[in-house]
C-alpha positions in Angstrom: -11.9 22.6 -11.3 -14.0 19.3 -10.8 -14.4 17.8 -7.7 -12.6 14.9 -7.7 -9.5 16.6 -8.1 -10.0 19.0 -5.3 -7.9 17.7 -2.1 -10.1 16.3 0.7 -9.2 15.3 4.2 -12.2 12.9 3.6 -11.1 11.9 0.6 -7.5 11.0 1.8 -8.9 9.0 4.4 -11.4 7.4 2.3 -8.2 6.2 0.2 -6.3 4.9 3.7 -9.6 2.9 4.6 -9.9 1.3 1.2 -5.9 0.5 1.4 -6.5 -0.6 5.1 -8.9 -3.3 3.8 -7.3 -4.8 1.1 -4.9 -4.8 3.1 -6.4 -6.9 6.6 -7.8 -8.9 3.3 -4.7 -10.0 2.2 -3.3 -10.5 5.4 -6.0 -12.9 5.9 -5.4 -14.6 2.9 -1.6 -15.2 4.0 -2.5 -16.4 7.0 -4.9 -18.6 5.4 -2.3 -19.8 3.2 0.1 -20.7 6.0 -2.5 -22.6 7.6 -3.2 -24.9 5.0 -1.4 -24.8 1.5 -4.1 -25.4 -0.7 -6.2 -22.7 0.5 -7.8 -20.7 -2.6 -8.7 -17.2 -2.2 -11.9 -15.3 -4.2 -8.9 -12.9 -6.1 -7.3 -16.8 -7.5 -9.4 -16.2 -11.1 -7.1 -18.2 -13.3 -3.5 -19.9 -13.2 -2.0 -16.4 -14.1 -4.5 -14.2 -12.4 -3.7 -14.9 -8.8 -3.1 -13.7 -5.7 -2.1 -17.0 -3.3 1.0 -17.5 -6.0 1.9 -14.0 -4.9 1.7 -14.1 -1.7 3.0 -17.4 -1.3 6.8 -16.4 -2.7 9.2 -15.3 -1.3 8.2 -11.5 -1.9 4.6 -12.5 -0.2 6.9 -11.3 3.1 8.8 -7.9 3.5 8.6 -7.6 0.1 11.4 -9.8 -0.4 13.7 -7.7 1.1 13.7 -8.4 4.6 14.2 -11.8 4.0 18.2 -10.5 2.5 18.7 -8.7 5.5 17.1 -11.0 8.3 16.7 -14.3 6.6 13.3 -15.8 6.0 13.2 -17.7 9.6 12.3 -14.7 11.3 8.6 -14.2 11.2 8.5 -10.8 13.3 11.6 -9.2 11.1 9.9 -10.3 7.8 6.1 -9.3 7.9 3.2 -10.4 5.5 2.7 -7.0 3.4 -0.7 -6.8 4.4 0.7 -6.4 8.2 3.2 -4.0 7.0 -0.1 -2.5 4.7 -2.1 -2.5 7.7 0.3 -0.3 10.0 0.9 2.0 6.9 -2.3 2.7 6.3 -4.0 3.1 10.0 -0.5 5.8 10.5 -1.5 7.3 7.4 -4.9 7.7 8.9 -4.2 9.0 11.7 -1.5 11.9 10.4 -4.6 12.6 8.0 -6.3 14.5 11.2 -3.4 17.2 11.2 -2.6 20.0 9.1 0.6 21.0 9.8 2.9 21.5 6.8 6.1 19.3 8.2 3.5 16.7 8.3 2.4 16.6 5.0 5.5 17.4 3.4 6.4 13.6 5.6 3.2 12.3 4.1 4.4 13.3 0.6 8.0 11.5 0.6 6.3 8.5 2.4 4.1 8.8 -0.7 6.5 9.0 -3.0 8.6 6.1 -1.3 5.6 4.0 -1.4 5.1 4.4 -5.0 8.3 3.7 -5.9 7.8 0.2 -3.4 5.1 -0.2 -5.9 6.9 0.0 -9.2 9.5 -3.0 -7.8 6.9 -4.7 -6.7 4.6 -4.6 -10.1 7.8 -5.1 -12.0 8.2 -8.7 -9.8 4.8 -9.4 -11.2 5.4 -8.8 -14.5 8.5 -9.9 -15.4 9.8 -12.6 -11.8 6.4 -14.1 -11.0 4.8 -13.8 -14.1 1.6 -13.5 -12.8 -1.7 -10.6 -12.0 -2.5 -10.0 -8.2 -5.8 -8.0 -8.7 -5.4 -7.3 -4.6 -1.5 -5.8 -5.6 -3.2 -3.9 -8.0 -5.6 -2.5 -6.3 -3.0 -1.5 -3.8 -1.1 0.1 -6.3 -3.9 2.3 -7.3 -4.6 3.6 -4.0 -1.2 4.6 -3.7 -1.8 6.7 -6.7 -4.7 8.4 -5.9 -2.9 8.7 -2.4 -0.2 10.7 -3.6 -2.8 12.9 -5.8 -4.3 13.5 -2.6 -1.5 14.0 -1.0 0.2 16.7 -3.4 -3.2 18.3 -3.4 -3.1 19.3 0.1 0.4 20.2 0.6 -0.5 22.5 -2.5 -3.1 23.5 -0.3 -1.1 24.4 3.1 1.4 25.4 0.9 -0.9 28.3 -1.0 -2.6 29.4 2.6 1.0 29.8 4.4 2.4 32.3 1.6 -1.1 33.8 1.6 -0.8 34.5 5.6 2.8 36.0 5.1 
């Protein structure tokens, strides 16, 4: 088997410091963006290649679905995704520490949850906003490779507890 597919602690946490910042990034470009509407970040390419337009909807926040339970007033109830990024992937970072089965078997549905997060939210793209966030994805890569890693080492705890019994 080649490297790259081998699970790695390092490797998973590798994968949570790349999605912990894109993520501060676009956190900083929403808060750029509420700060002054015009603001243009280095991911805007062209009219349909951007991320400001995305992040500037409604789905920019909670990923638009706080905003049906809360309401869009409330800033604390309805995050920027990159703060809700930011917490997500510093947890994930630290849970990567442990090996303890219960754990990863958590990581692994958080994984899988995640994922699915990222199919609505690269479906809103396509066919709501009409438009390419190269920062979304790039998130939605990570979360990929983060449930490759992932799988890899619950194989891996998996394998070593029915090896000890």
């Amino acid at each position: 088997m080649s490297g790259i597919l081998v699970p790695s602690a390092n490797r998973l946490r590798f994968l949570c410091l790349c999605g912990l910042a894109i993520s501060i990034y676009s956190l900083y470009i929403k808060i750029q963006l509420d700060n002054n509407e015009n603001y243009r970040a280095m991911c805007d390419i062209a009219e349909q290649i951007s991320c400001t337009a995305v992040f500037k909807s409604d789905y920019g926040r909670g990923f638009g679905l706080t905003r049906l339970i809360f309401g869009s007033s409330s800033t604390f109830l309805n995050p920027p995704n990159g703060a809700i990024g930011c917490v997500y992937y510093f947890l994930f970072l630290a849970s990567s520490f442990y090996e303890c089965r219960w754990l990863c078997i958590f990581q692994l549905v958080i994984s899988i949850l995640t994922l699915i997060l990222c199919c609505y939210l690269g479906g809103l793209l396509l066919f709501v906003l009409y438009d390419l966030c190269i920062v979304c994805v790039i998130i939605y890569v990570i979360h990929v490779l983060l449930l490759w890693q992932v799988f890899g080492r619950y194989k891996h705890l998996y394998l070593r507890k029915l090896a000890t019994e």
